[in-house]
C-alpha positions as CSV (number, residue, x, y, z in Angstrom):
1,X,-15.1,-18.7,12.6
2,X,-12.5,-20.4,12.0
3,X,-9.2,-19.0,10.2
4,X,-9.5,-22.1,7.2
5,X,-13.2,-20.9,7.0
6,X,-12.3,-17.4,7.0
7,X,-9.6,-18.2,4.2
8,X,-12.4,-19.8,1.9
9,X,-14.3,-16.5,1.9
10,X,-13.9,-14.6,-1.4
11,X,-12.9,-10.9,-1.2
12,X,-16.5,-9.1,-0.5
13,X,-18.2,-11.3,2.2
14,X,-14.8,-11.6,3.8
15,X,-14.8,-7.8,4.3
16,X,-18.5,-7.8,5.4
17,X,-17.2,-10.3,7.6
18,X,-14.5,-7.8,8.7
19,X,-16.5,-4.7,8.7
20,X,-19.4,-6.5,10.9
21,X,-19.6,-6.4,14.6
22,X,-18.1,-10.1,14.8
23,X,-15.4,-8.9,13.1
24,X,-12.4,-12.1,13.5
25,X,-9.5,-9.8,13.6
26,X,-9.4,-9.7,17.2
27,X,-9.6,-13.4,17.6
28,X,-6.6,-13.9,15.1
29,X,-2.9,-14.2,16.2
30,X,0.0,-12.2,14.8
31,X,0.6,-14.7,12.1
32,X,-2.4,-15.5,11.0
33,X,-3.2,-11.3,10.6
34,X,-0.2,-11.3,8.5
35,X,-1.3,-14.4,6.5
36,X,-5.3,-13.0,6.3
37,X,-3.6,-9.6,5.0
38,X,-2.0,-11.5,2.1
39,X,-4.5,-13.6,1.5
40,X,-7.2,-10.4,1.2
41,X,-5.5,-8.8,-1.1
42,X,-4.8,-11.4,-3.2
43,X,-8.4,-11.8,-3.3
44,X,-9.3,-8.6,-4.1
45,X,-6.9,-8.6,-7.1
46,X,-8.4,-11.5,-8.4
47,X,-11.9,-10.4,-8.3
48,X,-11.3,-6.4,-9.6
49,X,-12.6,-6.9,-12.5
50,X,-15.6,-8.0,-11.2
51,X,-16.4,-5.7,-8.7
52,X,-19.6,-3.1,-8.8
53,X,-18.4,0.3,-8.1
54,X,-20.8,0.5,-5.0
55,X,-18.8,-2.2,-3.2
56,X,-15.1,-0.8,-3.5
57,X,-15.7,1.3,-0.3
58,X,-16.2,-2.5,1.6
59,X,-13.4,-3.6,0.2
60,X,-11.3,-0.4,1.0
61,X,-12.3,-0.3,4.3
62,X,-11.6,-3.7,5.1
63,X,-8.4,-3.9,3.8
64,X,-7.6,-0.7,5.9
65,X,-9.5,-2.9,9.3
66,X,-6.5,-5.1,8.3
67,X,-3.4,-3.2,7.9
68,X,-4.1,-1.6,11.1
69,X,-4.8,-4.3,13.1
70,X,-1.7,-6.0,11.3
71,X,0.6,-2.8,12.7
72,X,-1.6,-2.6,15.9
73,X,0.0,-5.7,16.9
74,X,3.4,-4.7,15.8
75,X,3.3,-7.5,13.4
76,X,4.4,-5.2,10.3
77,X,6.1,-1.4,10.7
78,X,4.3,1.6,10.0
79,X,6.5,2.1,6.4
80,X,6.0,-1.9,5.3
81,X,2.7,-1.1,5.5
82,X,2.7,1.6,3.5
83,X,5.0,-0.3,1.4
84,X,2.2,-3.0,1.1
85,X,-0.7,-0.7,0.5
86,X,1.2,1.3,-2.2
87,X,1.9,-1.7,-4.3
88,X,-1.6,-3.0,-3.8
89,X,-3.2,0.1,-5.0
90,X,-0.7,0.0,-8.0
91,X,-1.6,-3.2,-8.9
92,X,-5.4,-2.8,-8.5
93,X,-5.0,0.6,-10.6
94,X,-3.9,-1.3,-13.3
95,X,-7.2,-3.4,-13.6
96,X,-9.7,-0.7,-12.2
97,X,-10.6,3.0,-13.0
98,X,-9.5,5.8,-10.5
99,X,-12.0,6.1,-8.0
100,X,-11.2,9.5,-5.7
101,X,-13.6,8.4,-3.2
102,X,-12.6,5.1,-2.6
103,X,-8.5,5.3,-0.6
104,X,-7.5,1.7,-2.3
105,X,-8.1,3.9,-6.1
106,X,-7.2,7.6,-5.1
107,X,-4.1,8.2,-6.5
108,X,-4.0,11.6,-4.4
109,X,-4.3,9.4,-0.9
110,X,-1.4,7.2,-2.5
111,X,0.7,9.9,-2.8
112,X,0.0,11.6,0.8
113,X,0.6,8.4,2.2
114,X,4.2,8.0,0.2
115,X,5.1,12.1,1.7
116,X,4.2,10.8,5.3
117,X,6.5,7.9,5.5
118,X,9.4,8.6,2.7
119,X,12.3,8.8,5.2
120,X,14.7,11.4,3.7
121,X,14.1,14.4,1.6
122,X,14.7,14.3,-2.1
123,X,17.4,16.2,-1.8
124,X,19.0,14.1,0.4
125,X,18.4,10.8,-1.3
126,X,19.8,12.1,-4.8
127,X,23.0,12.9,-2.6
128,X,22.9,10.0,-0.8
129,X,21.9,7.6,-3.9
130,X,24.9,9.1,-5.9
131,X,27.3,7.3,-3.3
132,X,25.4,4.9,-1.7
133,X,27.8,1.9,-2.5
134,X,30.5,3.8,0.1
135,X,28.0,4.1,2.9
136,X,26.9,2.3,5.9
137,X,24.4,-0.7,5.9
138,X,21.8,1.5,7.9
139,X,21.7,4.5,5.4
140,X,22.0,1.5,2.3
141,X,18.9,0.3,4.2
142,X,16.8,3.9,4.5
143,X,17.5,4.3,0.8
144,X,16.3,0.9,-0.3
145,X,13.3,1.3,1.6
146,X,12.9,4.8,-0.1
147,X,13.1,3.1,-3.2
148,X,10.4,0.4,-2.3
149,X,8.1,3.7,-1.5
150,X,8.9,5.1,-4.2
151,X,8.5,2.8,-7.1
152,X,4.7,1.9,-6.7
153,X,4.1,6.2,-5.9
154,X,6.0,6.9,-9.7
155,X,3.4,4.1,-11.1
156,X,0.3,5.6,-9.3
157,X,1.4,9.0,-9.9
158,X,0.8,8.6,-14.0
159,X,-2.7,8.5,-13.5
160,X,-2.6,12.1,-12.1
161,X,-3.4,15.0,-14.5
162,X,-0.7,16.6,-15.7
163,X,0.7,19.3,-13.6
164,X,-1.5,18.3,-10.6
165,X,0.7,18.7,-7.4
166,X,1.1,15.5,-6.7
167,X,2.3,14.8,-9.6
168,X,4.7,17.9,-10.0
169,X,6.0,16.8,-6.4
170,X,6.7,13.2,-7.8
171,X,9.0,14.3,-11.1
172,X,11.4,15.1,-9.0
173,X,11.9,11.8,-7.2
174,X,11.1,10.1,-10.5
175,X,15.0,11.2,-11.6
176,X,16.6,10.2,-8.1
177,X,14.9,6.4,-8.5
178,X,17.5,5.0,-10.7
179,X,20.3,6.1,-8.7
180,X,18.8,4.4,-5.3
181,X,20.1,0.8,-4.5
């Protein structure tokens, strides 16, 4: 199949698609993984609404098929993924009830993945944010990328019960945000 023809596919039979034994991802180049990526999210945004509960784990599972491939072949880093699947799950949480079972709608798995690839300690990026206009461009860089972590984590994290642990974890980087560049 072709990558136009692949691109024409709405959300759910592109993830069959994905999911299947003649799964395209292998067949794609670098690009067009990166472009596919985009494009399936975008589709699955536009059509939350209108998902049955039963077929979130498709869709889940095939947008993980794609962020892996997409860092398999070093085409993305390990923390723009993360980047990328934190914002869609924020956005798609905004449309869509939690779902713990489903990774895309667990706010929990959000917020594991934000602890495995947040680069500095808390306590470190409240020092670091309060004088981050005198420091290097490398450590200006590990704190905007802290900040692009942690921005869609604080808007997933309001859907956790009060004094849950992921969200007691999160209150404390909620005050370092506005001081991060």
């Amino acid at each position: 199949m072709s990558f136009e023809e692949l691109t024409s596919l709405n959300a759910l039979p592109l993830s069959r698609l994905i999911l299947s034994d003649k799964s395209p991802l292998q067949d794609l180049t670098n690009n067009q993984l990166r472009l596919l990526l985009g494009y399936s999210a975008a589709e699955v945004i536009a059509g939350a609404s209108k998902v049955e509960p039963g077929e979130w784990g498709i869709l889940s599972a095939a947008m993980d098929a794609i962020f892996n491939r997409v860092v398999e072949v070093q085409e993305m880093s390990k923390r723009e993924e993360v980047i990328r699947r934190l914002n869609l799950s924020d956005v798609l949480l905004l449309r869509v009830p939690v779902n713990d079972s489903i990774p895309l709608l667990d706010p929990h798995h959000q917020v594991t993945l934000f602890i495995g690839e947040v680069p500095l300690p808390a306590a470190q990026a409240r020092k670091l944010g309060q004088v981050w206009k005198s420091l290097d461009v490398k450590t200006i860089k590990l704190l905007r990328e802290t900040k692009m972590l942690l921005r869609p984590t604080l808007a997933i994290c309001k859907l956790l019960p009060v004094g849950d642990s992921g969200e007691r974890l999160l209150r404390e980087w909620a005050d370092i945000y506005p001081i991060l560049p």
